[in-house]
C-alpha positions in Angstrom: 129.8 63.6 264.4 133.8 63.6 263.6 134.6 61.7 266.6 132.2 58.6 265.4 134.1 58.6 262.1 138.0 59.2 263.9 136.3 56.3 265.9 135.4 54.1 263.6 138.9 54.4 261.6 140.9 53.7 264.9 138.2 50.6 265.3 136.6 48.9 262.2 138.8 50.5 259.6 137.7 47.3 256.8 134.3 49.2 257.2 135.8 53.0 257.2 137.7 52.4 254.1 134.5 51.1 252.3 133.3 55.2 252.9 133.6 57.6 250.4 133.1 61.5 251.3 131.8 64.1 249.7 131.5 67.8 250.2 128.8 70.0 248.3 130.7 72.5 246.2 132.6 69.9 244.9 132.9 68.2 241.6 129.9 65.5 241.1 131.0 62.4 242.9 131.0 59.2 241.2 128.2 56.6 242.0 130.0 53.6 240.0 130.5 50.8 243.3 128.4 52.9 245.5 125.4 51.0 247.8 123.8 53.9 249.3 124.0 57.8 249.7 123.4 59.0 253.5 122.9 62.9 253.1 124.4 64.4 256.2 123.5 67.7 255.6 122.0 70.6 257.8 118.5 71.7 258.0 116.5 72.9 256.9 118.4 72.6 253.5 115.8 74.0 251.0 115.4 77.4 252.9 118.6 77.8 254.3 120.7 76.5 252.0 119.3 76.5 248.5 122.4 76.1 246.5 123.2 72.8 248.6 119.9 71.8 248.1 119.5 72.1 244.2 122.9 69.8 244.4 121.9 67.5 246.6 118.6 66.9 245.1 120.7 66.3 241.7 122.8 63.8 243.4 119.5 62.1 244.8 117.7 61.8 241.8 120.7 60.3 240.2 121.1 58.1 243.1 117.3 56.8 242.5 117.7 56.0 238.8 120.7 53.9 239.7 118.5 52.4 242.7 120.7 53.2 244.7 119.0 54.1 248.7 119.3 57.2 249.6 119.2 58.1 254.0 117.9 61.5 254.6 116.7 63.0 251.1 117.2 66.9 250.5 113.3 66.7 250.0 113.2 65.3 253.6 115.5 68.1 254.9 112.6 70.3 255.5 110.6 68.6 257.2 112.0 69.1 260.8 110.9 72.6 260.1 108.6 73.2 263.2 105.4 73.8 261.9 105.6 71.0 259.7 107.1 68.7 262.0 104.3 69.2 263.4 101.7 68.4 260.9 103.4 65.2 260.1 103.5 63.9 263.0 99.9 65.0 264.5 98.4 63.1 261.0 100.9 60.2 261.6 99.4 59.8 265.5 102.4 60.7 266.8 102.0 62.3 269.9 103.5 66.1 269.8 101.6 69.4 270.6 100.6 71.5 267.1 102.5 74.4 266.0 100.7 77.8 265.0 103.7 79.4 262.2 103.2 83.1 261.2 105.0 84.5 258.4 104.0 88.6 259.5 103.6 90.5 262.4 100.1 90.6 260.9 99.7 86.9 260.6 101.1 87.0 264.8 98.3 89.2 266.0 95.4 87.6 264.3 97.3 83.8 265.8 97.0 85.4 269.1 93.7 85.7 269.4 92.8 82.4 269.1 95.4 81.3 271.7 95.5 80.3 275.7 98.8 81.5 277.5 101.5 80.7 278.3 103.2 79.6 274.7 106.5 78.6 273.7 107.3 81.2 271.2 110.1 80.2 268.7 111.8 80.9 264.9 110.3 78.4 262.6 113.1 77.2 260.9 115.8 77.0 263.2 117.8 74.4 265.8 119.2 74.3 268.7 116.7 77.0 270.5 118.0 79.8 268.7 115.7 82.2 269.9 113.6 80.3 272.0 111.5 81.5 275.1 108.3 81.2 276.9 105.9 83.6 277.0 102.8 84.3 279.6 101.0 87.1 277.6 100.2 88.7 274.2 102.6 91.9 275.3 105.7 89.2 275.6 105.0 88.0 272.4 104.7 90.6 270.3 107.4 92.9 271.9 109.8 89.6 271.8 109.3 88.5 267.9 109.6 92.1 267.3 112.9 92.7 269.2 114.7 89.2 268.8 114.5 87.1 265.9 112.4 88.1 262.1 109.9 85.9 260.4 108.9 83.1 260.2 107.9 82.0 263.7 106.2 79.4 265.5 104.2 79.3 268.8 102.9 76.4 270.2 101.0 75.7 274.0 103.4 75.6 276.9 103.2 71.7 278.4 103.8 71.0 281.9 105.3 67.6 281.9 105.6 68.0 285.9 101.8 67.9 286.6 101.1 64.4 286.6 104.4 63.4 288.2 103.3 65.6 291.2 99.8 64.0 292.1 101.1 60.4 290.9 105.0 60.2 292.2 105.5 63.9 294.2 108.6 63.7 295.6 110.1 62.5 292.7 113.1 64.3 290.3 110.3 63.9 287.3 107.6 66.0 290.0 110.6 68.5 291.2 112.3 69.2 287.8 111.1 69.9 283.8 112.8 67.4 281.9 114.0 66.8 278.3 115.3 63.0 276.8 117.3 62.5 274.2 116.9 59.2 271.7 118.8 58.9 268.9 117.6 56.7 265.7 120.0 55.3 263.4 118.3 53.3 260.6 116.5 50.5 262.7 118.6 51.1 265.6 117.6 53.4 268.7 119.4 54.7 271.7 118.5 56.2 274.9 120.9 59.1 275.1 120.5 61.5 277.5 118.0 63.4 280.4 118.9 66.5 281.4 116.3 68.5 284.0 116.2 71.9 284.7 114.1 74.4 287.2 113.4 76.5 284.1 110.4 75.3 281.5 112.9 75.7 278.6 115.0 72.7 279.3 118.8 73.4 277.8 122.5 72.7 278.5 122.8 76.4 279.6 120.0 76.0 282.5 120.2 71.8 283.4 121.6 70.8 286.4 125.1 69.4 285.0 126.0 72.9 283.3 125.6 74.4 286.7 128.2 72.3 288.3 130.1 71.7 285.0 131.2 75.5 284.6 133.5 75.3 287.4 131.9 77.2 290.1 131.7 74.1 292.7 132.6 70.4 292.6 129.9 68.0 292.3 131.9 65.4 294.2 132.2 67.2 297.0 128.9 68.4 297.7 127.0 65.5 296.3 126.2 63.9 299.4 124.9 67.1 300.3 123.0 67.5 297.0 120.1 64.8 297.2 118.1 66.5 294.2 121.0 66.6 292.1 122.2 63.0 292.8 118.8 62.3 291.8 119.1 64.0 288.4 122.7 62.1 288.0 121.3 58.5 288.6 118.2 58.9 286.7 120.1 59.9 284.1 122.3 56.5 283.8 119.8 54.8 284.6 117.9 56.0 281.5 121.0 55.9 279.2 122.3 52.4 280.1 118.2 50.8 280.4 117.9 51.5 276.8 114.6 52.9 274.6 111.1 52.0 276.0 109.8 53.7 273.4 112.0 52.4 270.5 108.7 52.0 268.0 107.6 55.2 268.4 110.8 56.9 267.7 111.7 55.2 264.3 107.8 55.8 263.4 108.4 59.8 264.2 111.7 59.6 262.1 110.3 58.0 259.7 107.0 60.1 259.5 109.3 63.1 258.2 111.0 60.9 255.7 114.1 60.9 257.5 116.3 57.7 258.7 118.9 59.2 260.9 117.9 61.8 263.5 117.9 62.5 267.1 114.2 62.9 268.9 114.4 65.3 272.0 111.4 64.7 274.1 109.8 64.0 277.5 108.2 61.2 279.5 104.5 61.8 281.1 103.3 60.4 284.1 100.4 58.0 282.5 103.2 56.4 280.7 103.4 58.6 277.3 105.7 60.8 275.8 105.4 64.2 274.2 107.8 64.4 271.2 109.5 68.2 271.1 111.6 68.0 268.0 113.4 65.9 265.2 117.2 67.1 264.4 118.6 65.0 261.1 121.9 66.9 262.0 122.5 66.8 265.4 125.5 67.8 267.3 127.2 65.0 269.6 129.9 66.9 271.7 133.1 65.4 272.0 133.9 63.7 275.6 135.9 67.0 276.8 132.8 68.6 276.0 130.0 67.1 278.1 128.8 68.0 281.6 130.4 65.4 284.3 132.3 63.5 281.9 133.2 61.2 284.8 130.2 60.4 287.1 127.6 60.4 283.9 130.1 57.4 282.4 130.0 59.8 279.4 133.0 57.6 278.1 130.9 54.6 277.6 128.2 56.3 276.3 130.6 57.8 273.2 131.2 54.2 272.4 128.1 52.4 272.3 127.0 55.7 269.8 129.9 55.4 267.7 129.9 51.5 267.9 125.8 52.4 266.4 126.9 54.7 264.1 128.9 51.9 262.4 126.6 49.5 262.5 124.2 51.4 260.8 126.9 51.6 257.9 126.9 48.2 258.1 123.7 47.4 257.4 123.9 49.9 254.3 126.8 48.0 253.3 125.2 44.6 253.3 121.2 45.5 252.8 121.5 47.1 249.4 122.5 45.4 246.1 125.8 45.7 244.7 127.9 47.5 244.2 130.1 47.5 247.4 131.0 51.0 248.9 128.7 53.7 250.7 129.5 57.8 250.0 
């Protein structure tokens, strides 16, 4: 999230030089003038980082003496955790499928019997599908956790999103492809950020349709008129990016339900008009513009300023919701 900061100093720099940052390892900042503490810190911060953690949490409590708001609490850091993602949101009514965690190779075996293939087997406490595949039997699993990642893991049941597009819209990208959205939520404020689609069920940048074209093995803007399935994936996702949220309640309740403010909600769109929510990410990456897939026909350049343009606002609001004092660290 550099850019949004270099952006924001190029842009609004009366706002940027009300920030104040501060790095954990570093001396306990002051909180004399401050309005609110926004913890942009990885997770999950409790198991992965415990030393961050215990100074964090210092920071926060001191924070909530002072009354001082605090945006993304260490204590909240945990929560996108898969499993217990999971829990939160299935007893907030949020609609996501449940997660089965096992801490053992014991714990896996028993989890399996009690389970219908295929599953999306996973590590529990990790981002950016590290380690991340779907299985279509017991063998797959077991030889795969074994072989690939240690505990904890996750599985939870494999969901077609493409079924209901194909007897209600076939012919369709949404029928054709798997898809994955990206929303981000910034305080009250959403976005629609991105669809990417992919022929495989594990939708990524390393198997969409952009990378493919992106990696310099053929120009999309030759062949596109030759392409109709991935002109189709290109326009629907503009079209999702520059329509905005539909679902803009429902992603600031999921945020919310894991005591988070800031976060970015990957997910997918369902044929009756739902959504199935896949994960929460409080610190999500937001690649540069020399760093996304078809810069130019995706409007990419457009897209990096209405996020950073959000991403000040939502320091705004800090700036101007809470009580005095007047900065924001």
């Amino acid at each position: 999230m550099q850019p949004a900061l270099d952006h924001l100093q190029r842009t609004r720099l009366a706002l940027y030089t009300k920030l104040r940052f501060h790095e954990t390892g570093a001396s306990r900042p002051d909180l004399n003038g401050i309005r609110a503490v926004v913890f942009w810190l990885a997770d999950p911060l409790r198991e992965q980082f415990p030393e961050c953690f215990q100074e964090a949490s210092e920071l926060n409590a001191l924070a909530r003496e002072r009354s001082i708001p605090t945006i993304n609490p260490p204590e909240s850091l945990s929560n996108s955790i898969k499993s217990v993602q999971a829990r939160l949101w299935r007893e907030a009514g949020i609609p996501t499928p449940d997660h089965r965690r096992f801490e053992s190779r014991e714990e896996l075996v028993r989890a399996l019997n009690e389970v219908r293939f295929p599953l999306i087997v996973r590590p529990d406490e990790l981002h950016s599908q590290i380690g991340m595949r779907i299985s279509w039997n017991r063998a797959e699993v077991e030889a795969f956790v074994d072989h690939r990642f240690g505990y904890p893991g996750t599985f939870t049941s494999f969901v077609d999103v493409r079924e209901g597009y194909r007897a209600t819209a076939p012919g369709t990208v949404w029928a054709h492809y798997y898809h994955k959205k990206r929303a981000l939520v910034l305080g009250p404020i959403v976005l629609a950020n991105e669809v990417f689609f992919s022929s495989h069920p594990i939708v990524a940048s390393q198997t969409c349709t952009f990378g493919w074209y992106d990696r310099g093995r053929v120009s999309l803007g030759r062949l596109a008129p030759w392409l109709p399935w991935e002109r189709r994936c290109l326009e629907a996702d503009r079209e999702f990016s520059e329509a905005g949220p539909v679902h803009a309640n429902l992603m600031r309740e999921s945020v919310s339900a894991l005591g988070l403010a800031f976060a970015a909600i990957d997910y997918a769109d369902l044929a009756d008009g739902g959504v199935v929510l896949w994960e929460a990410n409080p610190y999500f990456y937001l690649p540069p513009l020399r760093e996304m897939f078809l810069p130019g026909p995706r409007r990419i350049q457009a897209r990096l300023e209405v996020v950073y343009e959000a991403v000040g606002n939502f320091f705004q609001d800090l700036l101007h919701g809470a009580a005095p004092p007047e900065k924001i660290t």
